[in-house]
NUDO-298925 format. One record per atom (N, C-alpha, C): atom name; residue number from 1; x, y, z; residue in three letters. Coordinates in pm, whole numbers, plus 50000, padded with zeros to 5 digits. Last residue first. Layout:
<sites>
+----+-----+-------+-------+-------+-----+
! at !   i !     u !     v !     w !  aa !
+----+-----+-------+-------+-------+-----+
! CA ! NUM !     X !     Y !     Z ! Ala !
...
+----+-----+-------+-------+-------+-----+
</sites>
This chain:
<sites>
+----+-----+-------+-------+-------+-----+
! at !   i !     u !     v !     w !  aa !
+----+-----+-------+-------+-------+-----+
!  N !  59 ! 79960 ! 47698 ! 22378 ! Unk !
! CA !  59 ! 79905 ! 47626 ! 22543 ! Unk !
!  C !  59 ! 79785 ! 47772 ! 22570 ! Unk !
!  N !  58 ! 80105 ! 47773 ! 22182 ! Unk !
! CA !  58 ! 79999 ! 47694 ! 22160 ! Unk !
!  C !  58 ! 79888 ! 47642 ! 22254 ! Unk !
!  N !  57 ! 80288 ! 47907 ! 22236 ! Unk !
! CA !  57 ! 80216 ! 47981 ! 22205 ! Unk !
!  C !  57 ! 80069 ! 47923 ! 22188 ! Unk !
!  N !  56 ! 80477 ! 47754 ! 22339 ! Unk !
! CA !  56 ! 80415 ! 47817 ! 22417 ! Unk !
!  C !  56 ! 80290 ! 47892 ! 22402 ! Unk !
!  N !  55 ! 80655 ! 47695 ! 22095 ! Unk !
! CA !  55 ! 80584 ! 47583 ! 22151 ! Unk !
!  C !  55 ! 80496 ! 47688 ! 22263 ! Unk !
!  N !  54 ! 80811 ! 47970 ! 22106 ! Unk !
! CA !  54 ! 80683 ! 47920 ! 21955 ! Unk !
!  C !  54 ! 80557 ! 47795 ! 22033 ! Unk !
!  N !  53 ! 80980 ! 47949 ! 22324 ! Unk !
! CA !  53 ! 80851 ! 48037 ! 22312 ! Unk !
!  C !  53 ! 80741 ! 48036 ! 22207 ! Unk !
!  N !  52 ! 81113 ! 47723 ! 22267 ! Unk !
! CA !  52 ! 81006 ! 47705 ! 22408 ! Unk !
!  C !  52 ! 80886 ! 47767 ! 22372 ! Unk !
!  N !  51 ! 81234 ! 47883 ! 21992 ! Unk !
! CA !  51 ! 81190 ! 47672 ! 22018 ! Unk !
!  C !  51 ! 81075 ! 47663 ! 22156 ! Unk !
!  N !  50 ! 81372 ! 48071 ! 22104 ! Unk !
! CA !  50 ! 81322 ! 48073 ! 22027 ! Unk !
!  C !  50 ! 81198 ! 47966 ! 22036 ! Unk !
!  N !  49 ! 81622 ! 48004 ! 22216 ! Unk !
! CA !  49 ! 81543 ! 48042 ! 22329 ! Unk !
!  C !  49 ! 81380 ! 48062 ! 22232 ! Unk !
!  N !  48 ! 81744 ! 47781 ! 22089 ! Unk !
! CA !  48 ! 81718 ! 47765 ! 22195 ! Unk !
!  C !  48 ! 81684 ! 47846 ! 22319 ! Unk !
!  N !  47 ! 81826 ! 47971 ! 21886 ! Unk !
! CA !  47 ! 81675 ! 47880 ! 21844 ! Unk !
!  C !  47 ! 81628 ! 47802 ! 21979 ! Unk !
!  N !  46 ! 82000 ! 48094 ! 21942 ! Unk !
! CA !  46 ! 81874 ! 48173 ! 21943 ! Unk !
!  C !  46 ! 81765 ! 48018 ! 21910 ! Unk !
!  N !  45 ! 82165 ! 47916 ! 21938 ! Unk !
! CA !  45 ! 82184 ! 47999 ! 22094 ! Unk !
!  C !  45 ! 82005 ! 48045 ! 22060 ! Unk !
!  N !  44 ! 82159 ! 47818 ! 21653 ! Unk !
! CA !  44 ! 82125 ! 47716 ! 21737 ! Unk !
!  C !  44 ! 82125 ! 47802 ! 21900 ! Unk !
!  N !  43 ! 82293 ! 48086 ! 21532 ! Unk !
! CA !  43 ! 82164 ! 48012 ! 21553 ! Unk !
!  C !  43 ! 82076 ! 47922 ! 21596 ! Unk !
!  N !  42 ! 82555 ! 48100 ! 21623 ! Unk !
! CA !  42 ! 82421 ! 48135 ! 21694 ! Unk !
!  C !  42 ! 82310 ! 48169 ! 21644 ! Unk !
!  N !  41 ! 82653 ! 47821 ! 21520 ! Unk !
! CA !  41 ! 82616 ! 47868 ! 21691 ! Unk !
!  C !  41 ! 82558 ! 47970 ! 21711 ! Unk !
!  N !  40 ! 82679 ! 47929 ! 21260 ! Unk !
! CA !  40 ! 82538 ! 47803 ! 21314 ! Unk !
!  C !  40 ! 82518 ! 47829 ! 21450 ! Unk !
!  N !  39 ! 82609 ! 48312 ! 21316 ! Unk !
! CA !  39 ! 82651 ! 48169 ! 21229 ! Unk !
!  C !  39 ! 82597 ! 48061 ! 21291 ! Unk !
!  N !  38 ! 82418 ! 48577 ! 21281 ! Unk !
! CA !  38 ! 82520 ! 48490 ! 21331 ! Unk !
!  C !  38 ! 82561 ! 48360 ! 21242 ! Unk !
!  N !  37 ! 82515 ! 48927 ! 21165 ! Unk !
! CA !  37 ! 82470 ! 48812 ! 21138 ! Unk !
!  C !  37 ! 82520 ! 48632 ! 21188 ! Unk !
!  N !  36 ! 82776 ! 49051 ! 21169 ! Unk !
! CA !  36 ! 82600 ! 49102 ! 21253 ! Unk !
!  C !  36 ! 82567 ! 48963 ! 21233 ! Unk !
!  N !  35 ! 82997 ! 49026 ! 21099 ! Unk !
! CA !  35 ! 82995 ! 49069 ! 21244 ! Unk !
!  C !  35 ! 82872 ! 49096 ! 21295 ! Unk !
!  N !  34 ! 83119 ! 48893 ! 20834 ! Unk !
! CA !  34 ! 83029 ! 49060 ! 20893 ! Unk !
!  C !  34 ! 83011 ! 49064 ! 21000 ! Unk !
!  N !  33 ! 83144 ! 48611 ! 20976 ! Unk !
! CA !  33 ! 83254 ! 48678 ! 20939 ! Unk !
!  C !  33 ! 83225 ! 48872 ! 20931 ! Unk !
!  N !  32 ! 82884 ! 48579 ! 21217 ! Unk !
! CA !  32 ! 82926 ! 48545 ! 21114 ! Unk !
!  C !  32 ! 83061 ! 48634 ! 21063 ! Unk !
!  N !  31 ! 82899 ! 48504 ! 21585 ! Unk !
! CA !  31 ! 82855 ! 48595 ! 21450 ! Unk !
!  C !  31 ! 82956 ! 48525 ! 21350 ! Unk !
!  N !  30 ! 82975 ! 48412 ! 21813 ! Unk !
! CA !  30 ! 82869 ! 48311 ! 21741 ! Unk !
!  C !  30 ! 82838 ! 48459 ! 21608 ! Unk !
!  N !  29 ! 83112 ! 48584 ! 21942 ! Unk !
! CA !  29 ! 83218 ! 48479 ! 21853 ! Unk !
!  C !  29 ! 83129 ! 48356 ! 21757 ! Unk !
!  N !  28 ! 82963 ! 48750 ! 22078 ! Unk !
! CA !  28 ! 83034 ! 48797 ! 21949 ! Unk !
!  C !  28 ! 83116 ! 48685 ! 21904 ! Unk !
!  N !  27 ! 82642 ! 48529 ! 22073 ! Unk !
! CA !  27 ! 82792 ! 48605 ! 22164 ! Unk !
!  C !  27 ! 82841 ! 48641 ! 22035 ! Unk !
!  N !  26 ! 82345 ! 48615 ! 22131 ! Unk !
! CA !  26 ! 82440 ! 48548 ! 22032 ! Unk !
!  C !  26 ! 82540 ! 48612 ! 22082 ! Unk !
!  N !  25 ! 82164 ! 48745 ! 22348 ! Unk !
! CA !  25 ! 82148 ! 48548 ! 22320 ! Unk !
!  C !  25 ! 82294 ! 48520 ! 22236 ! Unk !
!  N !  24 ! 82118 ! 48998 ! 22356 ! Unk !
! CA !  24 ! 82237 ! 48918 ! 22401 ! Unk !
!  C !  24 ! 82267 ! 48786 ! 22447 ! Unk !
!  N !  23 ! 81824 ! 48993 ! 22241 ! Unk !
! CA !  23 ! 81953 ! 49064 ! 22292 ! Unk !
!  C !  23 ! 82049 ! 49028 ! 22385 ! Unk !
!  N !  22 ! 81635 ! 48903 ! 22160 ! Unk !
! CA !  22 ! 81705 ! 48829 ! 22145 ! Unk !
!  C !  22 ! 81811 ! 48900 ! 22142 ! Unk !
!  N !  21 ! 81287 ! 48881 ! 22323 ! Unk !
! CA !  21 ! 81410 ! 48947 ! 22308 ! Unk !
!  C !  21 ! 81500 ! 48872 ! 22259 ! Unk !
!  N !  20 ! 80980 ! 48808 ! 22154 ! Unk !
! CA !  20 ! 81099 ! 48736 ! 22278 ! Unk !
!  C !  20 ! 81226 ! 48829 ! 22182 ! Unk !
!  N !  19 ! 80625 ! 48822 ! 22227 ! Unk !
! CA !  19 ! 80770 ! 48885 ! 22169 ! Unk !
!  C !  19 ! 80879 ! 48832 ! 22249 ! Unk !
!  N !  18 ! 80304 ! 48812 ! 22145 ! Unk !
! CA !  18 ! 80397 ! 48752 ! 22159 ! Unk !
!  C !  18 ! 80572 ! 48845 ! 22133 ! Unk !
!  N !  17 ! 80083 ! 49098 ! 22209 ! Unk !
! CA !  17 ! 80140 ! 49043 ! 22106 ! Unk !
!  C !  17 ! 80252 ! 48909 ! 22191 ! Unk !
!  N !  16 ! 79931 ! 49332 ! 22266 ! Unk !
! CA !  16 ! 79896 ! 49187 ! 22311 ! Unk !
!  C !  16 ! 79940 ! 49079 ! 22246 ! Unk !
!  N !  15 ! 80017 ! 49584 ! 22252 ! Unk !
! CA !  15 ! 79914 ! 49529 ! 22189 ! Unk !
!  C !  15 ! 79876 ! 49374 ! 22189 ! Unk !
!  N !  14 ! 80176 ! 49614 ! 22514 ! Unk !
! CA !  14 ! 80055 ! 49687 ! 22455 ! Unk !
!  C !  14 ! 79945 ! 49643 ! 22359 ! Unk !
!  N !  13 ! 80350 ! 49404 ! 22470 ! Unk !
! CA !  13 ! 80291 ! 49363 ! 22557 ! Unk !
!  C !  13 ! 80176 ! 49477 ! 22555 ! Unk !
!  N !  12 ! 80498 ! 49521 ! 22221 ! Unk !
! CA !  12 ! 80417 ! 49396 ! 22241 ! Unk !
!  C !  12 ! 80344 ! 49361 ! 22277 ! Unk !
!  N !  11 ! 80607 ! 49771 ! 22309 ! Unk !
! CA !  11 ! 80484 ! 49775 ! 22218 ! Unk !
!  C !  11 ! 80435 ! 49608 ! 22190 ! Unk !
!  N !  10 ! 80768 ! 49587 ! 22483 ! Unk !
! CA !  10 ! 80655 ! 49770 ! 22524 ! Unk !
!  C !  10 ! 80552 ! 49727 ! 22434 ! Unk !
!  N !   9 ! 80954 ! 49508 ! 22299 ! Unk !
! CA !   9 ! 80917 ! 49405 ! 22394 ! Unk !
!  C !   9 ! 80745 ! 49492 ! 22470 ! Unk !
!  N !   8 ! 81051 ! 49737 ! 22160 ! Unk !
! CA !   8 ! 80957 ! 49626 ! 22078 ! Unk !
!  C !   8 ! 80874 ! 49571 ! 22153 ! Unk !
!  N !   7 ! 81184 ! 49837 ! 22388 ! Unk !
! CA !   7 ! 81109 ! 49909 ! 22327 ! Unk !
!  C !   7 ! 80964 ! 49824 ! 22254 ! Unk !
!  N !   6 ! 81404 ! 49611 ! 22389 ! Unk !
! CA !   6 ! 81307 ! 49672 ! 22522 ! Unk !
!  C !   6 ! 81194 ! 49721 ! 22473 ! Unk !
!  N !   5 ! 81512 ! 49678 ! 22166 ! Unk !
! CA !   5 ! 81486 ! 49566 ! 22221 ! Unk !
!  C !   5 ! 81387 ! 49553 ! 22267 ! Unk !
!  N !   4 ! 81624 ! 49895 ! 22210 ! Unk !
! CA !   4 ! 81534 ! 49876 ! 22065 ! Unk !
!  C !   4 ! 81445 ! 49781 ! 22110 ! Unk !
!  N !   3 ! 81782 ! 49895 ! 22390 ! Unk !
! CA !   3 ! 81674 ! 49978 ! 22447 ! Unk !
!  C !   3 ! 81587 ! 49956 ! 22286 ! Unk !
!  N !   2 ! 81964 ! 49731 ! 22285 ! Unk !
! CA !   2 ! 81879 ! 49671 ! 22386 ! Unk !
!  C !   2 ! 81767 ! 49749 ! 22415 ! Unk !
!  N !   1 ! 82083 ! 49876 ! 22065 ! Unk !
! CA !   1 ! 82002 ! 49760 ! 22032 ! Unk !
!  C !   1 ! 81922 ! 49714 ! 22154 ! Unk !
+----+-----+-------+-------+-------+-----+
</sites>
């Protein structure tokens, strides 16, 4: 997942795109009972890196 990550982050900055990694923002205890998907904590981990970079987009 990080070199997926990474990868996306490549073809972003190629095409001049906005992109924010969210690889290893959610800890394994902020997932949901399936084990991928997080739960409120980590959605509130990701929305607090999420939240700057939307507001940023506007400057």
């Amino acid at each position: 997942m990080k070199e997926l990550g990474e990868g996306f982050e490549k073809l972003a900055k190629e095409q001049g795109c906005a992109f924010v990694n969210l690889y290893g923002v959610v800890s394994d205890a902020s997932l949901a009972k399936d084990g991928v998907h997080p739960d409120g904590a980590g959605n509130e981990a990701m929305a607090k890196v999420l939240l700057p970079a939307v507001e940023g987009l506007g400057s």
